[in-house]
matplotlib code that plots the C-alpha trace (Angstrom):
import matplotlib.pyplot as plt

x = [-62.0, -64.4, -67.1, -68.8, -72.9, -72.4, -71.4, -73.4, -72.4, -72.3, -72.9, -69.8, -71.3, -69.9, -68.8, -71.7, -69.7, -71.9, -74.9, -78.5, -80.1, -84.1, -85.1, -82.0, -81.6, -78.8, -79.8, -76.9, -76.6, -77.5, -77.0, -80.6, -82.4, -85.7, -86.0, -86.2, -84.4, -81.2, -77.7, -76.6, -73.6, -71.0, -72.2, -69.0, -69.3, -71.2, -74.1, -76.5, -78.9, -75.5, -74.5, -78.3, -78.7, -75.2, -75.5, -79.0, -78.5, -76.3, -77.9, -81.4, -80.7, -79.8, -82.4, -80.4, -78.4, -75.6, -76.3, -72.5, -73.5, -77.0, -76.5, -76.8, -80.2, -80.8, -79.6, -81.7, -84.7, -83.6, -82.9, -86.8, -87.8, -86.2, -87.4, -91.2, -90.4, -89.2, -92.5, -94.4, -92.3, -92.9, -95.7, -94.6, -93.2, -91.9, -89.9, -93.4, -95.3, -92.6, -92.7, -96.2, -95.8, -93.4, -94.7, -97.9, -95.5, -94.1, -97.6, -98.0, -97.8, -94.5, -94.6, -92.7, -91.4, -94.5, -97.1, -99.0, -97.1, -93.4, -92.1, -89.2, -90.6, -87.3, -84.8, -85.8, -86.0, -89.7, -89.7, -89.4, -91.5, -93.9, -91.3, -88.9, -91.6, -92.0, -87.9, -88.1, -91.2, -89.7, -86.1, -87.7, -89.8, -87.0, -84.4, -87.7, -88.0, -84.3, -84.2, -86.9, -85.3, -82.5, -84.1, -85.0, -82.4, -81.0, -84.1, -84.8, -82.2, -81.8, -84.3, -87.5, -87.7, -87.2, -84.0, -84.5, -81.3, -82.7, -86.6, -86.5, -85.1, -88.7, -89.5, -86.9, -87.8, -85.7, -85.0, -88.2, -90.7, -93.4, -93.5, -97.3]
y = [-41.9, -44.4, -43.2, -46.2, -45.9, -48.4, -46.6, -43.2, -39.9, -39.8, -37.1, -35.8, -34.9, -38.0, -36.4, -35.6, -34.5, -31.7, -32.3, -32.7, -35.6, -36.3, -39.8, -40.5, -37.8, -35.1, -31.8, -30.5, -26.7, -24.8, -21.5, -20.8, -17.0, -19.8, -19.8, -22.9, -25.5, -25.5, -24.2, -21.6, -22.5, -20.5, -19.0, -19.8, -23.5, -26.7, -27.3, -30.7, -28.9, -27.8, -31.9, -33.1, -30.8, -31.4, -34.7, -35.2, -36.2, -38.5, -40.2, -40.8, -42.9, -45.7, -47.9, -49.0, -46.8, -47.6, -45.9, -45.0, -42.3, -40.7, -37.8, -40.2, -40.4, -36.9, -37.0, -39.8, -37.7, -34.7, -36.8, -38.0, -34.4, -32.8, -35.6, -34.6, -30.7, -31.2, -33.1, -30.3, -27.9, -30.2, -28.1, -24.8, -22.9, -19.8, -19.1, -17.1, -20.6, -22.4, -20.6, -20.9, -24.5, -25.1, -22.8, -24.9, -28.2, -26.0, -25.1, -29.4, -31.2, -32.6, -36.7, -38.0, -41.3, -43.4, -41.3, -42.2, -40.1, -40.4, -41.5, -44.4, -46.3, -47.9, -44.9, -43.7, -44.7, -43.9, -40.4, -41.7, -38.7, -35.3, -33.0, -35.2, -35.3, -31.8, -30.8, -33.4, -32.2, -28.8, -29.6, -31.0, -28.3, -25.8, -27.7, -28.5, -24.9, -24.4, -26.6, -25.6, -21.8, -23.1, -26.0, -22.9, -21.4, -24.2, -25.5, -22.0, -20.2, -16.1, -15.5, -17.7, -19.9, -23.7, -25.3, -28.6, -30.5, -30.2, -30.9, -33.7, -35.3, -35.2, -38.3, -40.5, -42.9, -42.5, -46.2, -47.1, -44.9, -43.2, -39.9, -38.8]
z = [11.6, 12.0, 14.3, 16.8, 17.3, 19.9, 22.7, 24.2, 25.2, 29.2, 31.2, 32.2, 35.9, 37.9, 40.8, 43.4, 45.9, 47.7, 45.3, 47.0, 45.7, 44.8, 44.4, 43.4, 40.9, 41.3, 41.5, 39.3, 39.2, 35.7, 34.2, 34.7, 35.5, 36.2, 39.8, 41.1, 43.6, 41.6, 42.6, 40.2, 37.9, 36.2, 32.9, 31.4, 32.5, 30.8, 32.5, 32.2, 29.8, 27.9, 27.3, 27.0, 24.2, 22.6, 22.9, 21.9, 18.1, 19.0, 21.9, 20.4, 18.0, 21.3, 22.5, 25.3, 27.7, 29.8, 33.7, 34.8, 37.2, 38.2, 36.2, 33.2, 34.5, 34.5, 30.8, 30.2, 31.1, 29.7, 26.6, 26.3, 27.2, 24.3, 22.0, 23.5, 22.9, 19.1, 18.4, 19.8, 17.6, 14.5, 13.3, 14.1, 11.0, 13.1, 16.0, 17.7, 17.3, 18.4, 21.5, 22.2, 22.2, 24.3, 26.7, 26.5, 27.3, 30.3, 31.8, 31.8, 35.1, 35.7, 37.2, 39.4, 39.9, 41.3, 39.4, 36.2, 33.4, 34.7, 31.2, 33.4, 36.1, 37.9, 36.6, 39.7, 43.5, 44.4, 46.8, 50.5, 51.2, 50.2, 50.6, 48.3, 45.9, 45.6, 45.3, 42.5, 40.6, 41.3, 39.6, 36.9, 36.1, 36.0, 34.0, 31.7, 31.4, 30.8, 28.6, 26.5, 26.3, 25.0, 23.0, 21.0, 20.3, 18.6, 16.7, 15.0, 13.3, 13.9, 11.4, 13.2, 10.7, 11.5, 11.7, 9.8, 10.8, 14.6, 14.0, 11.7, 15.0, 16.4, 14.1, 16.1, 19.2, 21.9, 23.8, 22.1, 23.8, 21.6, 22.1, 22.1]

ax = plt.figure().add_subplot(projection="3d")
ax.plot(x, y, z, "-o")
ax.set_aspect("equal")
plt.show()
C-alpha cells in the first residue's frame, strides 16, 4: 500500500443542514460537558475535535490545504490550535504540568477574525456584527477547551508521563505558521 502525502484528511462534516453559522464557521456540535454555544452530540458519535485530533499527525505535515467545506476550516483551526497546545506541553515532563499549561493556554483571549492574534486572516468572513463576534469567540473557546481535555489524553500515557510519538509533533510547522 503505497500511502499518498499529497492529499489531506477532510473533515467529514459537509452537510450543514441545520447548523448555525459564525463568520462563516459551522458551529458543529461536540461531546463536550464545557458549556458553551455548541449543540450537544452523541457520545458514541465522531465529533470535530474527534477528526482534528485523529487527523492531526497526518495533516501537519501540509503546507497547503484544500477548503471543500467550512468545516475544513474549523479543522484548519483546530489543526493550528493543537499544534499551539503540544508546544506548550513540550516542557512539561508530567501529566500535572501538562495540565497547568494548557489551562494557562485556555485562560488566553481567543481572536476573532478581524482582530490582531486571529492566526488566518481570510479563512474567515469578518463578523457582520457584536453579537456574531461574541458566538464566535465563544465556540472557539469551548472547542479550545475540548480540545485541550482531550489533547491530554492522548499526549500522556495512563501513567502521566509524556507520550513521545504525540509531543515531538510540537516541532512541526503547520502550513508554515510559527507557532510562538
Amino acid at each position: 500500500m503505497v500511502w499518498d502525502r499529497t492529499s489531506v484528511y477532510h473533515s467529514s462534516f459537509v452537510d450543514e443542514e441545520g447548523i448555525t453559522n459564525a463568520c462563516g464557521c459551522p458551529l458543529l456540535p461536540l461531546k463536550s460537558h464545557i458549556k458553551g454555544p455548541a449543540p450537544a452530540s452523541d457520545q458514541d458519535r465522531t465529533d470535530i475535535v474527534d477528526e482534528a485530533i485523529t487527523f492531526f499527525r497526518a495533516n501537519v505535515f501540509f503546507r497547503n490545504f484544500d477548503i471543500k467545506s467550512s468545516a475544513d476550516k474549523l479543522l484548519i483551526y483546530l489543526t493550528l490550535y493543537i499544534n499551539v497546545a503540544l508546544k506548550r506541553l513540550g516542557g512539561c515532563r508530567t501529566l500535572a504540568e501538562g495540565t497547568k499549561a494548557i489551562i494557562n493556554l485556555g485562560l488566553e483571549k481567543v481572536p476573532v477574525p478581524g482582530e490582531s492574534g486571529f492566526p488566518f486572516p481570510g479563512l474567515f468572513p469578518l463578523p457582520q456584527s457584536q453579537k456574531e463576534a461574541e458566538l464566535l469567540r465563544n465556540y472557539l473557546k469551548q472547542i479550545r477547551e475540548e480540545t485541550s481535555g482531550r489533547l491530554l489524553s492522548v499526549a500522556y500515557r495512563p501513567n502521566g508521563t509524556p507520550n513521545k510519538w504525540w509531543l515531538a509533533f510540537a516541532k512541526r510547522k503547520f502550513m508554515n505558521i510559527i507557532v510562538p
